[in-house]
Legacy VTK file of the C-alpha trace (Angstrom):
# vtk DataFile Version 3.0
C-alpha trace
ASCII
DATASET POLYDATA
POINTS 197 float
64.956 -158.360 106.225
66.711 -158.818 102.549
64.173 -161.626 101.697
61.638 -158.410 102.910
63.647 -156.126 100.454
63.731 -158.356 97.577
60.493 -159.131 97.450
59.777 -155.679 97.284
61.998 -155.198 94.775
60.475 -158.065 92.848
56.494 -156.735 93.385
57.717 -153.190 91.921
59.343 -154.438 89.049
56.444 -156.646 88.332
54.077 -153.147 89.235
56.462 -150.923 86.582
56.315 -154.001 83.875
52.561 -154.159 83.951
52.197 -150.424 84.268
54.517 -149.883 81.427
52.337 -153.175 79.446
49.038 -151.151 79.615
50.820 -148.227 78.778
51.687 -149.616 75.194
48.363 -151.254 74.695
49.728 -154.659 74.702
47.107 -156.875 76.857
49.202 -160.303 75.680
51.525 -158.738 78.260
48.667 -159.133 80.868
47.602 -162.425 79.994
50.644 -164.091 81.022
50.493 -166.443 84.304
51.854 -164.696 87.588
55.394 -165.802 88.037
56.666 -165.346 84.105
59.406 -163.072 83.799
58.561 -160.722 81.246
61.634 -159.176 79.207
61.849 -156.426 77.576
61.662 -157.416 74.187
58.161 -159.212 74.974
55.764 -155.906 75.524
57.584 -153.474 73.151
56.349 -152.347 70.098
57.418 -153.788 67.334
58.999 -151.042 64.741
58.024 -150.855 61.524
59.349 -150.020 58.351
58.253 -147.428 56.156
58.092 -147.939 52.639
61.176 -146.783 50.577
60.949 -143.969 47.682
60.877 -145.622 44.535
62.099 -143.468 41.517
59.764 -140.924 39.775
59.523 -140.152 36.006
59.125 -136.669 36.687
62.503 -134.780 36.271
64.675 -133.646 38.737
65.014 -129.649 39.345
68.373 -128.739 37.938
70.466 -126.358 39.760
70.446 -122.469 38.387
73.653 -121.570 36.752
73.296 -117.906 37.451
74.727 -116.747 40.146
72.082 -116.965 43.303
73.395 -113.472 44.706
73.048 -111.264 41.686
69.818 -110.586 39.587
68.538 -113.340 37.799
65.948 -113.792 35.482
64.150 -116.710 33.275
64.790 -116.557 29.481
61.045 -117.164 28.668
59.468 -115.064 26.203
56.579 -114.974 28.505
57.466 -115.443 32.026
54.451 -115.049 34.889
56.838 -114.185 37.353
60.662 -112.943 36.683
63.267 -115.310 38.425
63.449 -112.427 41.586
59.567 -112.766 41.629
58.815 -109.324 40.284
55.946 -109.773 37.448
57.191 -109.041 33.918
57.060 -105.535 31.910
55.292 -105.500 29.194
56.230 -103.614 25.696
55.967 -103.895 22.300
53.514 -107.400 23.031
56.729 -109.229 24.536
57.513 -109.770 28.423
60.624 -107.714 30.056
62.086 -108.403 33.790
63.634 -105.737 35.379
67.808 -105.621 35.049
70.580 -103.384 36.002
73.152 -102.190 33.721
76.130 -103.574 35.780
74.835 -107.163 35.130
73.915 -106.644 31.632
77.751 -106.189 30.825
78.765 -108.522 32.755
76.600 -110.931 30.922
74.607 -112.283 34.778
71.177 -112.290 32.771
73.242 -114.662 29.591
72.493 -113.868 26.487
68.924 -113.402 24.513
66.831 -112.347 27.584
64.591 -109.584 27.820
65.552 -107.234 30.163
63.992 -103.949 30.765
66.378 -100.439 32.116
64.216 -98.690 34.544
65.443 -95.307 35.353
68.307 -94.953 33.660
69.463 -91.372 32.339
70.724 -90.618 28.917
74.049 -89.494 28.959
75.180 -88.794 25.490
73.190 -89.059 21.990
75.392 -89.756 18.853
72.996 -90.691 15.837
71.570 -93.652 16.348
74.616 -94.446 19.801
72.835 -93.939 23.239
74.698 -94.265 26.346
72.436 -94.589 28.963
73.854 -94.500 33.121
72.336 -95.770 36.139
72.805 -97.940 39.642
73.234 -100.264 41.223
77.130 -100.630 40.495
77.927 -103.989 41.705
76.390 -106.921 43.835
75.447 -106.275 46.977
77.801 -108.525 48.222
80.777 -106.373 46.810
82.337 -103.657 46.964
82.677 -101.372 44.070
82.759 -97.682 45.455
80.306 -94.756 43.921
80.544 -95.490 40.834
77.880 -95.313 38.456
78.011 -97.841 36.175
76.689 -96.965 32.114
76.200 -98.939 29.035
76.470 -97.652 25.345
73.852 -98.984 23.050
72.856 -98.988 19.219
69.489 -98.370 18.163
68.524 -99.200 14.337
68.875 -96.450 11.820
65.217 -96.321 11.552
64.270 -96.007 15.222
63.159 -93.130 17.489
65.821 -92.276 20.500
66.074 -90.422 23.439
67.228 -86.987 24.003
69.990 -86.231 26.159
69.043 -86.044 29.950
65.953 -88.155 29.583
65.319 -90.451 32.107
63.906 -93.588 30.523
62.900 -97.279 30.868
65.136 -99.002 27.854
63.823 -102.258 26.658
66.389 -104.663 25.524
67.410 -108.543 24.562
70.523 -109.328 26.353
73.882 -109.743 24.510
77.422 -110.890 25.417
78.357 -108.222 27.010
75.608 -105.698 26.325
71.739 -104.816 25.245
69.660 -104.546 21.613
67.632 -102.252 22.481
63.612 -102.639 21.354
62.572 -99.423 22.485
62.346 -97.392 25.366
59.744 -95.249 27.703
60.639 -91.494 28.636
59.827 -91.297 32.415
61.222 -88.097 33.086
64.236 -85.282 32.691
67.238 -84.368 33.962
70.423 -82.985 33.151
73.362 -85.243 34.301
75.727 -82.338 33.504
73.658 -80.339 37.119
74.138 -83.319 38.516
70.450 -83.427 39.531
69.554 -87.098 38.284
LINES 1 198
197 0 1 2 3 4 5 6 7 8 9 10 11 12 13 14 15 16 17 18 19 20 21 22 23 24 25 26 27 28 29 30 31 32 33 34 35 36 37 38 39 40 41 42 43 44 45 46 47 48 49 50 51 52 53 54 55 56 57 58 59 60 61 62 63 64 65 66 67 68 69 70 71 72 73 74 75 76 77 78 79 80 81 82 83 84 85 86 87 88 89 90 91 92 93 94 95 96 97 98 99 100 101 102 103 104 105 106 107 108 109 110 111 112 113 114 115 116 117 118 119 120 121 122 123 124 125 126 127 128 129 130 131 132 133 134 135 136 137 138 139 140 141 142 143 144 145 146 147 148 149 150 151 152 153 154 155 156 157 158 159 160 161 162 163 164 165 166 167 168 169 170 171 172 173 174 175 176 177 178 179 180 181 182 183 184 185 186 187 188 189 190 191 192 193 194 195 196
């Protein structure tokens, strides 16, 4: 009775190694004479090694040093896309991405980038002074109440300006801190005084 059992023990082991032999394509497995243990090792695929990277001359991205929740944008004079993937505004022949007034003064776009204003409301007119107000206040990963944030800048003596209440798109280079302004689009009126804008 156990010689009975073994031997069928034996005969499906055998069965399961040849089964398993065919199964990975490996007739040397098969070609052995009846009686040969086969071990593991013998009818397993041998791994192989994939080749290793070898190092490239092309540079390396480098990470962004703006900060990757608040607007960004690329410096170029003549970007295809702005860094948030919004094409470029055109004025005056040069390329503008579109900014926000909070992140011009705190300096987020750096310093000599074009940045265009859209929408922003004139909110005082003092010669050649423009203060211009408009949202977002803050990230929107912060907090910052309902505040509307606004940004005072000085156009050349020479230079047309707004009009108080005129909502307008205000082209710009980027300063610490603040905008030059280029030149700017009327889009509309209101009066911020009705509190209509």
């Amino acid at each position: 009775m156990r010689l009975a059992r073994r031997t069928s023990v034996c005969v499906a082991v055998v069965v399961a190694l040849v089964a398993s032999a065919l199964a990975a394509g490996s007739a040397s497995a098969l070609a052995r004479p009846v009686g040969t243990v086969i071990t593991a090792q013998a009818w397993r695929p041998k791994p192989t090694t994939s080749p290793q990277p070898t190092a490239s001359a092309t540079p390396s991205p480098t990470a962004s040093t703006s900060p990757t929740a608040g607007p960004t944008v690329s410096s170029s004079s003549s970007p295809a896309l702005c860094a948030d993937g919004a094409p470029p505004a055109s004025y005056a022949g040069a390329s503008y991405c579109p900014g926000y007034i909070f992140a011009v003064r705190r300096t987020l776009y750096g310093t000599n980038t074009r940045i265009v204003l859209r929408g922003v409301v004139v909110t005082s007119v003092s010669r050649s002074q423009v203060q211009v107000s408009g949202g977002p206040a803050c990230l929107p990963t912060e907090w910052c109440g309902q505040t509307i944030p606004s940004l005072t800048v000085t156009f050349s003596a020479s230079a047309a300006v707004p009009t108080y209440g005129d909502v307008i798109s205000l082209y710009g280079t980027t300063t610490t801190g603040g905008l030059t302004p280029a030149g700017f689009e009327t889009t509309g009126h209101c009066d911020p005084s009705w509190g209509d804008c």
